[in-house]
N, C-alpha and C positions, 0 to 999 in steps of 0.2 A: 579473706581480708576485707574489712567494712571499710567505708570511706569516712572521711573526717566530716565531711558538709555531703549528704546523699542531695541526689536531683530531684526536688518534687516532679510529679506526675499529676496527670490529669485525676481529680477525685480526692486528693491527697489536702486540700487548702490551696495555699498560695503557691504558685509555678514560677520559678526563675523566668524571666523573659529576654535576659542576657544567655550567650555562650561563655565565650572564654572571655574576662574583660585584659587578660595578660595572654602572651601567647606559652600553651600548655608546655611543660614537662615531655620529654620525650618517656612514656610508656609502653615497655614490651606486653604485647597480650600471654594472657595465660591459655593452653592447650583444649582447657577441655570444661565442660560445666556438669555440675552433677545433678541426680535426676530431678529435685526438688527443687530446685532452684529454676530448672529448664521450665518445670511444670505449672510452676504457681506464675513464674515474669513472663511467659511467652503467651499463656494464655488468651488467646483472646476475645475478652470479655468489650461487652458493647461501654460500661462504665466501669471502670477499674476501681478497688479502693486497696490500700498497700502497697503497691507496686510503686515502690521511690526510686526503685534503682532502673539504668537504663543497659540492657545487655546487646551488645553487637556482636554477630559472627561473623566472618569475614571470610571470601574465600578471592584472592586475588593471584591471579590467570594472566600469564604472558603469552601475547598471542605471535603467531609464526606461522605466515600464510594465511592469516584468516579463521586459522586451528587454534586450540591451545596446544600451548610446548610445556609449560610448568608453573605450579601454581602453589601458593602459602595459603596454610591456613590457621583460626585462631581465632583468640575470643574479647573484645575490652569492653569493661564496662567504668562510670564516669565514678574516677576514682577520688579527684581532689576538686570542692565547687569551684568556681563555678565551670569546670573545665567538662565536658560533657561528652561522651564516647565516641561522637561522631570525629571530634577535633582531637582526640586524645589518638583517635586512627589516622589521621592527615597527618598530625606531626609525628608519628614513628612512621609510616608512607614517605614520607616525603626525604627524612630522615635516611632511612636503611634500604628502601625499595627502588626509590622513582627515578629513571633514567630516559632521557629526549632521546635515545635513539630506540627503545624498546614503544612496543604496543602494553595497554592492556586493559585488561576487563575485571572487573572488581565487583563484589557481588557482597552485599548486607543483608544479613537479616535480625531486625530489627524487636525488640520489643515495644517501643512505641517508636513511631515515627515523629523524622525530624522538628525542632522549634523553628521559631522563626527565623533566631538567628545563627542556629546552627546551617540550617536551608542556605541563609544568605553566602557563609563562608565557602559551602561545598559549591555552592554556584563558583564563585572567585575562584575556588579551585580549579573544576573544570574547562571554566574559561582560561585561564595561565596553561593549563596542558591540556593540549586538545588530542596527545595520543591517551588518554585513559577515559574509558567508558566505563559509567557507573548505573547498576542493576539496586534498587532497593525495595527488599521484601518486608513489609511492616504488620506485626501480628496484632497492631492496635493502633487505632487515627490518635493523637495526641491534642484535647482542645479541637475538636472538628468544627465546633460550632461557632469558633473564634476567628472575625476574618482575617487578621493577623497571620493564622497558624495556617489558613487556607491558602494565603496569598504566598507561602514560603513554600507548599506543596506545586504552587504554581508555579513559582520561580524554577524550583528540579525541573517540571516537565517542560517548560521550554528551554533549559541550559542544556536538553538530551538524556535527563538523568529518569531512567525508568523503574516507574513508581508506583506498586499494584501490592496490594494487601494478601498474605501469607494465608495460602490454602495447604489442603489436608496434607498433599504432597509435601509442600516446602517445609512443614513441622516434621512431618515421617525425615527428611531429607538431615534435617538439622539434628534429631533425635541419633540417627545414626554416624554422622558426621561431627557430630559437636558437644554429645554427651555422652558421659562415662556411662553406660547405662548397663554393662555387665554381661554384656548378651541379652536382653530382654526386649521386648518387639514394643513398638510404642502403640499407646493405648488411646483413641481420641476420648476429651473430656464430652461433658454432655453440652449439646448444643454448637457442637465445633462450625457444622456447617452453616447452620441456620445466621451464625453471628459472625462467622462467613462472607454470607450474602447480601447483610444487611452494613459492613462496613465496605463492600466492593459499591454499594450502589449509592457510600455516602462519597467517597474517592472518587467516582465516576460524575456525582453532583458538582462537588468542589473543582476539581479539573474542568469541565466544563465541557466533559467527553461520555455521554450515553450512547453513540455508536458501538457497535460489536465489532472488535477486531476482524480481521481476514485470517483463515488459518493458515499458516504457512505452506503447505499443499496447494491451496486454493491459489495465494498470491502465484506461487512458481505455476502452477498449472495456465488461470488464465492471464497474468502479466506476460509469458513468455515471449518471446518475438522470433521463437524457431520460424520457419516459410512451414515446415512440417508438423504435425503432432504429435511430438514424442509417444513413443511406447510405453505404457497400454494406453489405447486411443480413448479420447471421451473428447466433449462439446463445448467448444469456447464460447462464453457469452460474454457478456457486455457488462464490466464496472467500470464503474465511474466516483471515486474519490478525489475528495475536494478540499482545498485549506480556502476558509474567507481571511485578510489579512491587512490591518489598517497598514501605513506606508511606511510608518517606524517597526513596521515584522513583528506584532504584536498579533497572536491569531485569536479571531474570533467567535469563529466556528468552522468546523470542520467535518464530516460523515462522507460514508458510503452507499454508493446505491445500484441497486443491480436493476436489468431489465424484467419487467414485470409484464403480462400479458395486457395489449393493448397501448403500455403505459411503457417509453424506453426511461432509460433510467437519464437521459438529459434532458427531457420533460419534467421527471421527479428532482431532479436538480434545480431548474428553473423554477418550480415552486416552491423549494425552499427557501431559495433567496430572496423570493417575492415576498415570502410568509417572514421573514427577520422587519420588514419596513425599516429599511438601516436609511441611516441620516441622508438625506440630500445633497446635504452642505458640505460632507466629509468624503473625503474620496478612499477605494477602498481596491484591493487587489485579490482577484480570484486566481486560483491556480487548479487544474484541472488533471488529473490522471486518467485515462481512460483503455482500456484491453482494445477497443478497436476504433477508429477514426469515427464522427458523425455519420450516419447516414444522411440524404437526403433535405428529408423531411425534419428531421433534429437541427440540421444545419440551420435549415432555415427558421426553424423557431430559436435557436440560438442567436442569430441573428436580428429578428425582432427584439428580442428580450434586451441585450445589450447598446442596439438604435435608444431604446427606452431609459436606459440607464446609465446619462452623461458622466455619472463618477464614477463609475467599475470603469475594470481595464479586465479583460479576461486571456489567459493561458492554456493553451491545449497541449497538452502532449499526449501522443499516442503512443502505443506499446507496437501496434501493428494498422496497417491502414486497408478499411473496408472495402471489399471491392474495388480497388486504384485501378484497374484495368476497361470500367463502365465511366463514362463519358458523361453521364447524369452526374455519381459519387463526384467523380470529379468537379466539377461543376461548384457544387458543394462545399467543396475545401474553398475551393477560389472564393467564394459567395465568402467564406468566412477571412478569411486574406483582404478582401476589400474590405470589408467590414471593421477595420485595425481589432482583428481578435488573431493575436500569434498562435498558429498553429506547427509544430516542432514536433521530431520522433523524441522518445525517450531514451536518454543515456545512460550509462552506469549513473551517476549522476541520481539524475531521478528514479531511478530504481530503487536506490540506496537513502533517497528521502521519504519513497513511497514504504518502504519497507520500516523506515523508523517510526510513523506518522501514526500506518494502517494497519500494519499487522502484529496479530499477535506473538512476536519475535522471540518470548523468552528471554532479554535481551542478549542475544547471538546477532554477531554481527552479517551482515547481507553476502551470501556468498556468492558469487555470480557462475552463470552453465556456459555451457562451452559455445566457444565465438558471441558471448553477447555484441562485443564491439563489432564485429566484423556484421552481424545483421543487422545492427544499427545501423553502421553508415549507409548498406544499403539501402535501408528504407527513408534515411533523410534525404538520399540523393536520387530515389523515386518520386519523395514529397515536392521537392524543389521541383523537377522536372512538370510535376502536375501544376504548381504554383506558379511557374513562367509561361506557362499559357495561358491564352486568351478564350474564355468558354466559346462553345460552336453557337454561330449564330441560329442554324437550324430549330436548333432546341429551345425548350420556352425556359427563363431564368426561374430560378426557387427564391423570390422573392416571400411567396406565400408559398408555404408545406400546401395548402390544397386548394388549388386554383379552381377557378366555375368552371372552367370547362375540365373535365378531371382526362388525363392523359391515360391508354390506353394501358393495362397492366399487365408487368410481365413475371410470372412466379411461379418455375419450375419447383416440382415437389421434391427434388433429390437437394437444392440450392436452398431450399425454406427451410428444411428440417438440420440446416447444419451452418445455419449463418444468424445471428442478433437480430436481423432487421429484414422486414420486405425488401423487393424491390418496386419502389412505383415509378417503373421508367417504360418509356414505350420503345418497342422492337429495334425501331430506328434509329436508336440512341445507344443500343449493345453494343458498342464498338470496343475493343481491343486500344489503349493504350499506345499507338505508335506518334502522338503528336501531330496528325495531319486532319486540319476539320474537315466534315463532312460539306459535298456541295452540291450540287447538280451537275453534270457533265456537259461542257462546254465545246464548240467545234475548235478546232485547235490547240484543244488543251497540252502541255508538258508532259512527255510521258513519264515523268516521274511522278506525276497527279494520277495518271493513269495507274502506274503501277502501286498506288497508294488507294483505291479504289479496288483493285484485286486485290491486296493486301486483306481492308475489313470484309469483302467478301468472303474470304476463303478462310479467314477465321473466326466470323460469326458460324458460316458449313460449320468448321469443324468443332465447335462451338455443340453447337443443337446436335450436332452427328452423334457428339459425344454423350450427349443427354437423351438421347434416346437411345443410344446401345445402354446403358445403366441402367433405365428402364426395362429394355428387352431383358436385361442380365437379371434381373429378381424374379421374372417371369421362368425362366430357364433354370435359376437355382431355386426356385419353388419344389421343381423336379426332381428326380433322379437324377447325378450325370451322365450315368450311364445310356440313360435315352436319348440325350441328346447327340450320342454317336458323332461322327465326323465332323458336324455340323457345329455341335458342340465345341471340339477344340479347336476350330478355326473361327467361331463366336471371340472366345479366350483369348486367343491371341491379338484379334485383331484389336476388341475392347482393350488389352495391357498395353499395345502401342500407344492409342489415340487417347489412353490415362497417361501415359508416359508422356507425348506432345502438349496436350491442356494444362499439363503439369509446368513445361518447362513455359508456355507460353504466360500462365498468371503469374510465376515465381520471379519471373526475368523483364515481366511487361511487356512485351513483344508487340 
């Protein structure tokens, strides 16, 4: 069935620049699209010419748990002008589907992508229901080069609405799902990829997003905030993902950066922000995700940077906190606590922002691993405890990352190859987390001072004890075990206790 007024398209002459100027007809979608139709409108070609009509497939998902439980699927396309598919799907949605105590997730794939003021409506939509999350796949930019048509692709990506250009997959996807096609495998046309690539990197212009997603492995891998490293083991390092964000939540700019040799990636942060030269005169709001706490030496260049820059307000949250048991890192946070930079662990909360922001989600909603909450609060109520105290006088302040007189260094090789950051702290600063500053021994001291002085004794020992059986132990499993006979299994054992103890004393802060 033709429509009576079709929708120009981009290449075709003159474009409607209205949606609906009445509110639509309630239209049932039709089942299915047949192959010719699927082949010539989805195409996607870099400048279209014929393509008047606008085809939408739809698949909409009630979610239950976090899961899908059941979902419709179907096809409309803009049947009466000026009424245009996107709105022709809102008003039977809203119509026969939408209900405030259901979830759901709603997924388009689009032959061109939305106008301006189709954008504007789906916004208003999603704002009035904020249980339905909207996925839109577009097999062609509509008017890319029009900032009108630009600013309404902007407007989805900040209402939440996820908005990426149809690859080889999502056509094979639709092909099977959505066209009568007979049994027949679907064929790419020529150029599929190549034009591809080149409307993912006009999408990526326009948004204002040439950052590389995070894979979702990657996120759950190093975002996690186990005490442990889940099974199979591998190397947590250091991201660092950032929103800039004027005061009305307008975002600016946004990336991610990971540690680079030499270079941590809160260095590589801090020159970015340096390289925007944002107004002086406007004030402006950083927000910060990070897998593990500042080190140091970060700290304190985070700190210069923000001394420097009277209109930023900076936000830290961390996934897990580096080294919280050394008396320098410590140090550190506080350095950044006086410095009015809010440093906070990450909550579901943030997870679920980080997850919308930076990674490449598919849009699937964030599913959270088991006790996130419960190791959260842990690690905010370790943070706290680091933040209510007062840094040890003994030690020199990290006012400057690298002072003239440079501090003696301490960098076990088993602790270097499995942690984001040196450590440039001197021996005497290794202490264990028990809240008691270091001092000189006084004649009548309190023996609770006393016994707080055996305390970092005895777990600094078992500390280095422990770093040097790990040592012996690659030396010994270099071998046979068989050579190492008796000696060998009492090596074993003794190392699986003193891993067992090191374990409970960095996990608990002890």
């Amino acid at each position: 069935m033709e429509p009576q007024h079709p929708r120009q398209r981009a290449g075709m002459g003159l474009a409607s620049k209205g949606g609906c100027s009445q509110r639509p007809r309630i239209r049932h979608p039709v089942e299915w699209l047949d192959r010719q139709t699927f082949s010539f409108h989805f195409r996607n070609l870099r400048f279209a010419s014929g393509r008047n009509y606008t085809y939408l497939c739809y698949q909409v998902e009630r979610l239950k748990h976090c899961s899908p439980d059941s979902s419709d699927w179907g096809v409309f396309q803009n049947w009466v002008y000026p009424c245009h598919a996107e709105l022709c799907f809102l008003s039977w949605f809203r119509a026969k589907k939408l209900s405030s105590y259901e979830q759901y997730h709603i997924t388009w794939f689009l032959s061109w992508s939305p106008c301006l003021s189709c954008a504007e409506q789906v916004v208003a939509f999603l704002k009035e229901n904020r249980n339905v999350r909207l996925s839109i796949f577009a097999a062609r930019l509509y008017y890319f080069w029009k900032p009108d048509y630009q600013h309404g692709l902007r407007m989805l990506r900040h209402q939440r609405a996820w908005v990426r250009i149809m690859s080889f997959r999502d056509f094979k996807y639709c092909w099977k799902n959505f066209v009568y096609n007979q049994g027949m495998p679907f064929k790419p046309w020529k150029k599929l990829h190549k034009n591809y690539q080149f409307l993912v990197a006009k999408l990526h212009e326009i948004l204002g997003n040439t950052m590389n997603l995070l894979k979702t492995n990657i996120f759950r891998q190093q975002f996690g905030n186990q005490p442990r490293v889940p099974q199979p083991c591998y190397r947590r390092k250091t991201y660092l993902c950032y929103q800039l964000k004027q005061l009305d939540g307008f975002t600016l700019d946004k990336g991610c950066f990971q540690n680079k040799k030499q270079r941590h990636a809160e260095t590589r942060f801090i020159d970015k922000i340096t390289s925007l030269n944002l107004d002086p005169n406007q004030r402006y709001r950083i927000i910060c995700y990070v897998t593990w706490s500042p080190c140091p030496a970060c700290a304190g260049e985070l700190v210069d940077f923000i001394n420097g820059q009277d209109n930023l307000s900076l936000q830290i949250f961390a996934s897990r906190l580096y080294f919280h048991w050394v008396r320098v890192f410590q140090r550190g946070l506080q350095q950044l606590q006086a410095a009015q930079v809010s440093v906070a662990v990450m909550t579901r909360s943030e997870f679920e922002d980080c997850w919308e922001e930076f990674v490449d989600n598919q849009g699937m909603p964030f599913e959270s691993w088991d006790k996130l909450e419960q190791y959260s609060e842990s690690i905010s109520r370790r943070l706290q405890r680091i933040l209510s105290v007062r840094s040890s006088p003994r030690c020199r302040p990290l006012a400057s990352p690298r002072p003239a007189d440079p501090l003696p260094s301490f960098s076990p090789t088993s602790v270097c190859q499995s942690s984001p950051c040196s450590l440039p702290t001197a021996p005497h600063c290794f202490l264990f987390s028990h809240d008691t500053p270091f001092r000189s021994p006084l004649p009548g001291a309190p023996s609770s001072f006393v016994l707080s002085l055996f305390i970092d004794f005895f777990f600094n020992t078992l500390y280095y004890t422990y770093l040097f059986l790990a040592a012996l132990g690659l030396c010994c499993c270099a071998r046979a075990f068989s050579s190492c006979g008796k000696q060998g299994l009492l090596f074993v054992a003794v190392r699986g206790l003193l891993i067992a103890v090191a374990s409970l004393v960095a996990e608990h802060g002890l």
